[in-house]
PyMOL CGO cylinders between C-alpha atoms (Angstrom):
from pymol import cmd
from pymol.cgo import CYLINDER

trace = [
    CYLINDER, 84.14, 115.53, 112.70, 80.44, 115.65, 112.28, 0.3, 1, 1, 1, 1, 1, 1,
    CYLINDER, 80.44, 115.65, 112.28, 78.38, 116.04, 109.17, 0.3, 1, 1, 1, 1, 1, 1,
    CYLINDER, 78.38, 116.04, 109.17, 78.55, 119.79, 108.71, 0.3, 1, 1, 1, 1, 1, 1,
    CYLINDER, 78.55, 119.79, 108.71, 82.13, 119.19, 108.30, 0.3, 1, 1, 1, 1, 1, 1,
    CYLINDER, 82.13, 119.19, 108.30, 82.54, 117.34, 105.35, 0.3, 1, 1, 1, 1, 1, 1,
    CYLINDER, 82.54, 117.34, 105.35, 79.21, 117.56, 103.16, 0.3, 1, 1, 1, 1, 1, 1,
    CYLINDER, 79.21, 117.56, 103.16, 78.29, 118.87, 100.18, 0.3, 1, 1, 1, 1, 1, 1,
    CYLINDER, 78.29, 118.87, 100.18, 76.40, 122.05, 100.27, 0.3, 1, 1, 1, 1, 1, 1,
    CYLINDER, 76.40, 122.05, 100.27, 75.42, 122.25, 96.91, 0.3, 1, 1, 1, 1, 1, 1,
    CYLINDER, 75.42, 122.25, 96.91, 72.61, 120.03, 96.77, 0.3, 1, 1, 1, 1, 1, 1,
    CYLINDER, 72.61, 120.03, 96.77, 70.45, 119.48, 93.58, 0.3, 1, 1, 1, 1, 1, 1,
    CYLINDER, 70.45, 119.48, 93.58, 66.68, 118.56, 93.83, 0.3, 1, 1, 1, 1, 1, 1,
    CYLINDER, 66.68, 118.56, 93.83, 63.72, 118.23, 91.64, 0.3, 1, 1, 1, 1, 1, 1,
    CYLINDER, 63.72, 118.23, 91.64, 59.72, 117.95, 91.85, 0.3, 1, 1, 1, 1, 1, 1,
    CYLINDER, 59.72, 117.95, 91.85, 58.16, 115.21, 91.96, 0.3, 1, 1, 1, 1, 1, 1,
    CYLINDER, 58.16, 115.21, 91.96, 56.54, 115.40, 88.88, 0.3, 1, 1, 1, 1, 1, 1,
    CYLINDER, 56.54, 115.40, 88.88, 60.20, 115.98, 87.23, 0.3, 1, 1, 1, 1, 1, 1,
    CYLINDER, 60.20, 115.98, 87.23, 60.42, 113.63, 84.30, 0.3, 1, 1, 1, 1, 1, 1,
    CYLINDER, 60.42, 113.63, 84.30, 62.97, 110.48, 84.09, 0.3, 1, 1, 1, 1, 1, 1,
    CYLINDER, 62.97, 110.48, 84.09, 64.62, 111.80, 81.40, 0.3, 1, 1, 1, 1, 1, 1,
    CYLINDER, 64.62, 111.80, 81.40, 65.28, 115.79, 82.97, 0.3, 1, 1, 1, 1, 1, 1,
    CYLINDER, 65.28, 115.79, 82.97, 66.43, 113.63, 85.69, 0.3, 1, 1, 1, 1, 1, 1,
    CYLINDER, 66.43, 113.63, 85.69, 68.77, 111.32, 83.75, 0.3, 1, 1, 1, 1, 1, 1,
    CYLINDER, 68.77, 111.32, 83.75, 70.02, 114.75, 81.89, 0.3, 1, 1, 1, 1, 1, 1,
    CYLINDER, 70.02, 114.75, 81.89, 70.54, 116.31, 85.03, 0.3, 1, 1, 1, 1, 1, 1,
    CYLINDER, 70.54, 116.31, 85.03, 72.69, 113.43, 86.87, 0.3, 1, 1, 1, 1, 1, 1,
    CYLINDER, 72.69, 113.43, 86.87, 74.93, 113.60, 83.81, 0.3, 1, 1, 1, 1, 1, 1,
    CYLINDER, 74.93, 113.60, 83.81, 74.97, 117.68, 83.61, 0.3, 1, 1, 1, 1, 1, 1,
    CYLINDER, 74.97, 117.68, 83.61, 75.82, 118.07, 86.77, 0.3, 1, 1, 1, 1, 1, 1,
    CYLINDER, 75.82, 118.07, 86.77, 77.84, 114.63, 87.46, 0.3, 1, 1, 1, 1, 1, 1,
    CYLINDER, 77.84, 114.63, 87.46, 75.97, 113.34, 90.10, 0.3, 1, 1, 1, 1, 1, 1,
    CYLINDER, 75.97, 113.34, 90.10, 74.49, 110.01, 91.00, 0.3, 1, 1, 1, 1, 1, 1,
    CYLINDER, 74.49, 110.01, 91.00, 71.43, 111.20, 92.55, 0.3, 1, 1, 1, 1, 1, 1,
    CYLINDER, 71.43, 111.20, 92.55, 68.90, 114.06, 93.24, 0.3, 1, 1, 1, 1, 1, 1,
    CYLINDER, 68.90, 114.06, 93.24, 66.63, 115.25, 96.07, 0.3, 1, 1, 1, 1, 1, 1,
    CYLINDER, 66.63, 115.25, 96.07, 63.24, 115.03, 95.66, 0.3, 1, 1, 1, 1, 1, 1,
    CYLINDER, 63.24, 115.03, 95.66, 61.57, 117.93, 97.18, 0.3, 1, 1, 1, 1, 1, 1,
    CYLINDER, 61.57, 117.93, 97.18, 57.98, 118.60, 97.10, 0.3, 1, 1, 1, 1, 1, 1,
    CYLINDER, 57.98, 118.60, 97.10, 56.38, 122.21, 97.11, 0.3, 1, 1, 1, 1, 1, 1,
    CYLINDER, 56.38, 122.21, 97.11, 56.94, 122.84, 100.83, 0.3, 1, 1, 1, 1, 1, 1,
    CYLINDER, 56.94, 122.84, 100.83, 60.44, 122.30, 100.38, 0.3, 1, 1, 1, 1, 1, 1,
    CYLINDER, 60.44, 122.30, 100.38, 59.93, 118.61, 102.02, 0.3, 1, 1, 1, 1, 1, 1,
    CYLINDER, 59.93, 118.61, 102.02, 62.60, 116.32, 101.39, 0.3, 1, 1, 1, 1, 1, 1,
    CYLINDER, 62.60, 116.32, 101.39, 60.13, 113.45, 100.52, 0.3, 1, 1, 1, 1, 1, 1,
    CYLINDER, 60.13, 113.45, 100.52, 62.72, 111.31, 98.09, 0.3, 1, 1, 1, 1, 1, 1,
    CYLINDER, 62.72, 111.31, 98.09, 65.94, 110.30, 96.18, 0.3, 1, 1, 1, 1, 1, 1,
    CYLINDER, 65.94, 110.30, 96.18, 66.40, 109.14, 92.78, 0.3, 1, 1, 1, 1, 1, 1,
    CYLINDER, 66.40, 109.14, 92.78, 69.76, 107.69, 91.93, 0.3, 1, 1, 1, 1, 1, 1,
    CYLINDER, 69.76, 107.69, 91.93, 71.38, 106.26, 88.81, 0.3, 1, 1, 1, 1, 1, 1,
    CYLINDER, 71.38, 106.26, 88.81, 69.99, 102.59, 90.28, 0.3, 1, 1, 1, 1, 1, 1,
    CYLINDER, 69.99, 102.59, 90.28, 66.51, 104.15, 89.82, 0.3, 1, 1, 1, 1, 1, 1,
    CYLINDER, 66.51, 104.15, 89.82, 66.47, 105.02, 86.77, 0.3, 1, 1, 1, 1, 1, 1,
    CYLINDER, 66.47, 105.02, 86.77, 68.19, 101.49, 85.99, 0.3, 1, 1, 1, 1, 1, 1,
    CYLINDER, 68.19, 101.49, 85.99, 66.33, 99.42, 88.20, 0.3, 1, 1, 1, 1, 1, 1,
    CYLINDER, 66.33, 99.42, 88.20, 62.53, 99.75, 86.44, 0.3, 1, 1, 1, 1, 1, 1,
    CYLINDER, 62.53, 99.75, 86.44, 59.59, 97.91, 88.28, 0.3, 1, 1, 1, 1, 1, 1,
    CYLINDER, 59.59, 97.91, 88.28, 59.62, 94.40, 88.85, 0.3, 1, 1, 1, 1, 1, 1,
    CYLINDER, 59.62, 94.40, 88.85, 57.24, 93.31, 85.80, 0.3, 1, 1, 1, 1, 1, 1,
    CYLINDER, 57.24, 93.31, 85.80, 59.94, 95.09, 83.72, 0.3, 1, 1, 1, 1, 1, 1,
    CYLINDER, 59.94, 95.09, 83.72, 62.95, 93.21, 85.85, 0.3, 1, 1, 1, 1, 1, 1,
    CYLINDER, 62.95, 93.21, 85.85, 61.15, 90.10, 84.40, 0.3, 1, 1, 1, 1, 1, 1,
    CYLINDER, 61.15, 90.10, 84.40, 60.59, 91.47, 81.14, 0.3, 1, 1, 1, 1, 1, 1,
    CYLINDER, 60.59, 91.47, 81.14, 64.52, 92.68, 81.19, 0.3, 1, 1, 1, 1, 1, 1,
    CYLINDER, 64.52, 92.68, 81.19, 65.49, 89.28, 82.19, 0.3, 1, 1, 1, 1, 1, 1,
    CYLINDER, 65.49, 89.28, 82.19, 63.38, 87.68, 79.71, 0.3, 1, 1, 1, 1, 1, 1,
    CYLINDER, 63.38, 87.68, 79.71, 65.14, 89.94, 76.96, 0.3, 1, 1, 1, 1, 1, 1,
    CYLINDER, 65.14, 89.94, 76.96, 68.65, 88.72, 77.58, 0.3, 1, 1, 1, 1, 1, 1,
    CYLINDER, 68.65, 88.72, 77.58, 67.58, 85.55, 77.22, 0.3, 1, 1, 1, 1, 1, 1,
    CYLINDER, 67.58, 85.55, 77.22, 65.76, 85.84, 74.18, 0.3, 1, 1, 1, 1, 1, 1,
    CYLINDER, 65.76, 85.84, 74.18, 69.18, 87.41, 72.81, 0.3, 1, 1, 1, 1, 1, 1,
    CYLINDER, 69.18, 87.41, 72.81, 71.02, 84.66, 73.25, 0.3, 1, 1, 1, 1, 1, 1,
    CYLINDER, 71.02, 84.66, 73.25, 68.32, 82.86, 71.91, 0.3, 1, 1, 1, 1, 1, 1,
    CYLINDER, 68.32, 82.86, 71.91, 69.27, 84.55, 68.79, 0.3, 1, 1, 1, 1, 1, 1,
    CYLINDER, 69.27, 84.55, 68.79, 66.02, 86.14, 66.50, 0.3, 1, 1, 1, 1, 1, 1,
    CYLINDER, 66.02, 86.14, 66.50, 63.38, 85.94, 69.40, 0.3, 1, 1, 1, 1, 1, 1,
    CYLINDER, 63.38, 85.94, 69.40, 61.15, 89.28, 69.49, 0.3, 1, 1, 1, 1, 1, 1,
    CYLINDER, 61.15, 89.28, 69.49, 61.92, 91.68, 72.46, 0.3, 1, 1, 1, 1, 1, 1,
    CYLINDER, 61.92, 91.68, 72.46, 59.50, 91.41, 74.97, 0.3, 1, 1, 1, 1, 1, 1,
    CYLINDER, 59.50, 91.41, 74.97, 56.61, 93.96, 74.94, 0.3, 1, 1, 1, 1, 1, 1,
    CYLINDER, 56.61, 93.96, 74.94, 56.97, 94.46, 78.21, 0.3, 1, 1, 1, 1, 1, 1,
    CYLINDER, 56.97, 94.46, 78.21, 60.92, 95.56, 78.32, 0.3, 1, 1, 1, 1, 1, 1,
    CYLINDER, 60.92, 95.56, 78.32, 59.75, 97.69, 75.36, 0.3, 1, 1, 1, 1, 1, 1,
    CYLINDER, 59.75, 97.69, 75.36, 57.35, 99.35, 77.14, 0.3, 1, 1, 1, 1, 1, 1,
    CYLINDER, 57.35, 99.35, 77.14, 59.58, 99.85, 79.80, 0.3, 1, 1, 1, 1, 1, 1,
    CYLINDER, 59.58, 99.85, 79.80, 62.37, 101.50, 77.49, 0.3, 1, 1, 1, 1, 1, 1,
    CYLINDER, 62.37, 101.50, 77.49, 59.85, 104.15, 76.53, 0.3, 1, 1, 1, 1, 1, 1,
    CYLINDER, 59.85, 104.15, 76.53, 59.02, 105.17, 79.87, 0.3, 1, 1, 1, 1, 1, 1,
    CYLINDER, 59.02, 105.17, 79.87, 60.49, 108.64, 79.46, 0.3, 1, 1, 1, 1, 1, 1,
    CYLINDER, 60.49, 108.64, 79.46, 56.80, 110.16, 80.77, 0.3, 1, 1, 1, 1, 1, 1,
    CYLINDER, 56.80, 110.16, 80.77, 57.54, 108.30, 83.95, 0.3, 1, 1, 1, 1, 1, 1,
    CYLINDER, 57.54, 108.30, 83.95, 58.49, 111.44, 86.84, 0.3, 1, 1, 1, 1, 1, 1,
    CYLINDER, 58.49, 111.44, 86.84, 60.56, 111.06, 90.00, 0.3, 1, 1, 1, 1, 1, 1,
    CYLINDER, 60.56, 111.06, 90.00, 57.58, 110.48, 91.81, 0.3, 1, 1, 1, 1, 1, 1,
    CYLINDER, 57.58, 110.48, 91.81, 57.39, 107.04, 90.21, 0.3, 1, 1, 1, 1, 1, 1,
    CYLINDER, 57.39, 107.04, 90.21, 60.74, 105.81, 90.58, 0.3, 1, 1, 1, 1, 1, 1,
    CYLINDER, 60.74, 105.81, 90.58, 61.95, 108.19, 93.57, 0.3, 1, 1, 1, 1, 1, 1,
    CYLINDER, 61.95, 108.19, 93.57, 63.15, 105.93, 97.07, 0.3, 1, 1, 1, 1, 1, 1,
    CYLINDER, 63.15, 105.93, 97.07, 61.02, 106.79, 99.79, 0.3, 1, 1, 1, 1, 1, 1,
    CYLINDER, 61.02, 106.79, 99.79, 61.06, 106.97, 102.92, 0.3, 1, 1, 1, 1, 1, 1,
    CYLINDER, 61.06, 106.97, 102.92, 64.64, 108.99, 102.46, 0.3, 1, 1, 1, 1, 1, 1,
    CYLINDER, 64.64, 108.99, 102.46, 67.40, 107.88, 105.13, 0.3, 1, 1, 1, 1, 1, 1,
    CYLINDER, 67.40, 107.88, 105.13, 68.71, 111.30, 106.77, 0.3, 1, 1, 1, 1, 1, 1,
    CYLINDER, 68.71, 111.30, 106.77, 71.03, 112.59, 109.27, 0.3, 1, 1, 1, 1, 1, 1,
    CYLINDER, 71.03, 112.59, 109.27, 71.29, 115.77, 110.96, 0.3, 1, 1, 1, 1, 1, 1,
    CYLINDER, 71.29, 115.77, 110.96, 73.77, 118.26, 110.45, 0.3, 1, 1, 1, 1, 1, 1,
    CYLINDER, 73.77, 118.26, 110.45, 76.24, 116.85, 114.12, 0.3, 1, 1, 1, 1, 1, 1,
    CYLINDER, 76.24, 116.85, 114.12, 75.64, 113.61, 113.27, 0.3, 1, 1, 1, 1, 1, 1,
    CYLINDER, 75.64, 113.61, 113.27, 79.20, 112.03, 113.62, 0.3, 1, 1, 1, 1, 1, 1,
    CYLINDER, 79.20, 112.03, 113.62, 80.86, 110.58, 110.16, 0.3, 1, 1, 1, 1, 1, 1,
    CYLINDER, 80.86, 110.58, 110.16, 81.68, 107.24, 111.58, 0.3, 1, 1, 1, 1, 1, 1,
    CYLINDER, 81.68, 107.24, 111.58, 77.68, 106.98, 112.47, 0.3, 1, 1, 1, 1, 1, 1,
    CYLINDER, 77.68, 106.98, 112.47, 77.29, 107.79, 108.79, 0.3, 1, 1, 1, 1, 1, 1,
    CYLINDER, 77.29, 107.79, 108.79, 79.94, 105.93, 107.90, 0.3, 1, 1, 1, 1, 1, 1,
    CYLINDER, 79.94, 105.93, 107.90, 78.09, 102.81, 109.75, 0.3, 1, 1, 1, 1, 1, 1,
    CYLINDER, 78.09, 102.81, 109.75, 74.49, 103.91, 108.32, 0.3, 1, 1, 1, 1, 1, 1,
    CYLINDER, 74.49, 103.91, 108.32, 75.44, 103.80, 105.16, 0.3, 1, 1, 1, 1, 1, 1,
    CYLINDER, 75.44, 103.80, 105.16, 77.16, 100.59, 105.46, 0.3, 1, 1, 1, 1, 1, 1,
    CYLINDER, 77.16, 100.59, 105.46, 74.13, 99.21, 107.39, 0.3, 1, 1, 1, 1, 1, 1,
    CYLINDER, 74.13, 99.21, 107.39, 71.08, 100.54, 105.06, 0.3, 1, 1, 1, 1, 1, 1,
    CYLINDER, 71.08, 100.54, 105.06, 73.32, 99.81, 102.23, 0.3, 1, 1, 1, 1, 1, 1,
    CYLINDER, 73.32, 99.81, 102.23, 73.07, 103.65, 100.59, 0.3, 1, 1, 1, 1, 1, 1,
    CYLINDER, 73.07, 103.65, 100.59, 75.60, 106.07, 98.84, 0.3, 1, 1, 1, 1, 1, 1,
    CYLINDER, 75.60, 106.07, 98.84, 74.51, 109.36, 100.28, 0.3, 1, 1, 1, 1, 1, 1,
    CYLINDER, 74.51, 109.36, 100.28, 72.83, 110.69, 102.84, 0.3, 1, 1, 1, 1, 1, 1,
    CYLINDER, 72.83, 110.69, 102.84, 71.25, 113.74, 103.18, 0.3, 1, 1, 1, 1, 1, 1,
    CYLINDER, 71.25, 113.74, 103.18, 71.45, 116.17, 105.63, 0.3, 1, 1, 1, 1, 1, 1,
    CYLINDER, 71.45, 116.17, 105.63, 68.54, 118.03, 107.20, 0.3, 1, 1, 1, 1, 1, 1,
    CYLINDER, 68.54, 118.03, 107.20, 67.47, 121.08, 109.24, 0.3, 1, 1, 1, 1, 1, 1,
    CYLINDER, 67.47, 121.08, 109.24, 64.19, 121.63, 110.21, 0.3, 1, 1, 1, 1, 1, 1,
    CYLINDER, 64.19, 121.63, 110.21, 63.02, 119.04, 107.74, 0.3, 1, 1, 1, 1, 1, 1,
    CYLINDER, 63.02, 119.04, 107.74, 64.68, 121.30, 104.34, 0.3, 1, 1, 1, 1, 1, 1,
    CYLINDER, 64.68, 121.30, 104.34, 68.28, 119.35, 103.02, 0.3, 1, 1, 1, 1, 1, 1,
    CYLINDER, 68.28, 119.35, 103.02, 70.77, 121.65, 103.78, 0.3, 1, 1, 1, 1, 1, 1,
    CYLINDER, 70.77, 121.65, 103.78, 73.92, 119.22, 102.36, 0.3, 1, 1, 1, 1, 1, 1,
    CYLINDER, 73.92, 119.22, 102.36, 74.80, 115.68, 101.25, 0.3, 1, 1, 1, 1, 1, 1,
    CYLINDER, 74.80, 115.68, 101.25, 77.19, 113.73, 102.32, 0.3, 1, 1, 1, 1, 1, 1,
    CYLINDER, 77.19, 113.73, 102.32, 78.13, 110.78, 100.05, 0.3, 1, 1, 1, 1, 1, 1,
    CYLINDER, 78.13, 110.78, 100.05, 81.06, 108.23, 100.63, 0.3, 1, 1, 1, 1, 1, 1,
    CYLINDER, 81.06, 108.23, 100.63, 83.07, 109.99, 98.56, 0.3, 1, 1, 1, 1, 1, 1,
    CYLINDER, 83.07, 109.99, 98.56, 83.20, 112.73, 100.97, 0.3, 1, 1, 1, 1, 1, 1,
    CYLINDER, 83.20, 112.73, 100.97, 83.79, 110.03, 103.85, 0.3, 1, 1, 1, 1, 1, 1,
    CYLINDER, 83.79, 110.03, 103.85, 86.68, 108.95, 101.50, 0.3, 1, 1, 1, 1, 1, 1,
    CYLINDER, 86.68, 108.95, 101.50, 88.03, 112.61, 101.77, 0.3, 1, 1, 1, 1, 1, 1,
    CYLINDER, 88.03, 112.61, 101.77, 88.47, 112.50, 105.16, 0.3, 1, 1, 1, 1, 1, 1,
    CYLINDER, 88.47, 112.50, 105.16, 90.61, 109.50, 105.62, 0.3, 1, 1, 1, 1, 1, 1,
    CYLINDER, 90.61, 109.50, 105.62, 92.94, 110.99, 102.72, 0.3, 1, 1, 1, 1, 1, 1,
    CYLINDER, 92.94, 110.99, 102.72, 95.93, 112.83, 102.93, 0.3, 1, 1, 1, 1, 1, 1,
    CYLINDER, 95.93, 112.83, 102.93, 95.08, 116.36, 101.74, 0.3, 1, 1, 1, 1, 1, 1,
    CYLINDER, 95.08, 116.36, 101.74, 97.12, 117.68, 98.50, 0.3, 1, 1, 1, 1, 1, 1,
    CYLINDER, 97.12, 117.68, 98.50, 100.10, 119.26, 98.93, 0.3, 1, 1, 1, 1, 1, 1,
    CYLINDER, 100.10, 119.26, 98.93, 100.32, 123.21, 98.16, 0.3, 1, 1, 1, 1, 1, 1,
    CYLINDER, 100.32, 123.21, 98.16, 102.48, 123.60, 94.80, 0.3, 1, 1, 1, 1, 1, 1,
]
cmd.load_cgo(trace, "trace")
């Protein structure tokens, strides 16, 4: 069984220049945990997942961490810097996007995917012809495979 077999052909992607929040609007939408990011050629040139738009910059990890504490510190100021960070709404794909994007081709094998995505630590993976994502195929969809299919009522 080979990646054609079991991905998902309906792929969503966005511009680069797509902002956090239309991505965060889209992921719920749609119910998806990530998005293609395609530049004007059609280029798969990223991913932004749910951890991205989680996971700010490292100054605002600190800032983030600093926060909690000064919760349980009880009346401490939030810091300006996780502030900052929670108004980042102007911040686009491009910004937050993974890059350089893990792929496989359309015959790669599932247990190779199965083992990439276990190695590189990743979700989904797209699939690509000719350098355009023609699928996805995620774990769930691994899942799927070692399943028994539902019986016909």
């Amino acid at each position: 069984m080979n990646a054609r077999d079991v991905m998902t052909k309906a792929v969503v992607s966005v511009h680069p220049d797509t902002s956090v929040r239309e991505i965060a609007r889209l992921l719920l939408d749609k119910g998806i945990s990530a998005v293609s990011v395609i530049d004007n050629n059609g280029t798969l040139i990223g991913m932004v997942s749910e951890g991205d738009l989680i996971r700010p910059d490292q100054a605002a990890r600190e800032a983030r961490r600093e926060w909690w504490l000064e919760i349980l510190a009880e009346g401490e100021q939030l810091s300006p810097e996780f502030l900052a960070w929670l108004n980042s709404q102007k911040l686009a794909a491009r910004a937050i996007m993974s890059a350089p994007v893990i792929t496989v081709s359309e015959g790669t094998e599932v247990g190779e995917i199965a083992r990439l995505l276990v190695a590189r630590r990743i979700k989904r993976v797209p699939v690509v012809r000719d350098g355009r994502v023609i699928g996805i195929v995620a774990r769930e969809d691994l899942l799927r495979t070692l399943g028994p299919s539902k019986p016909d009522r």
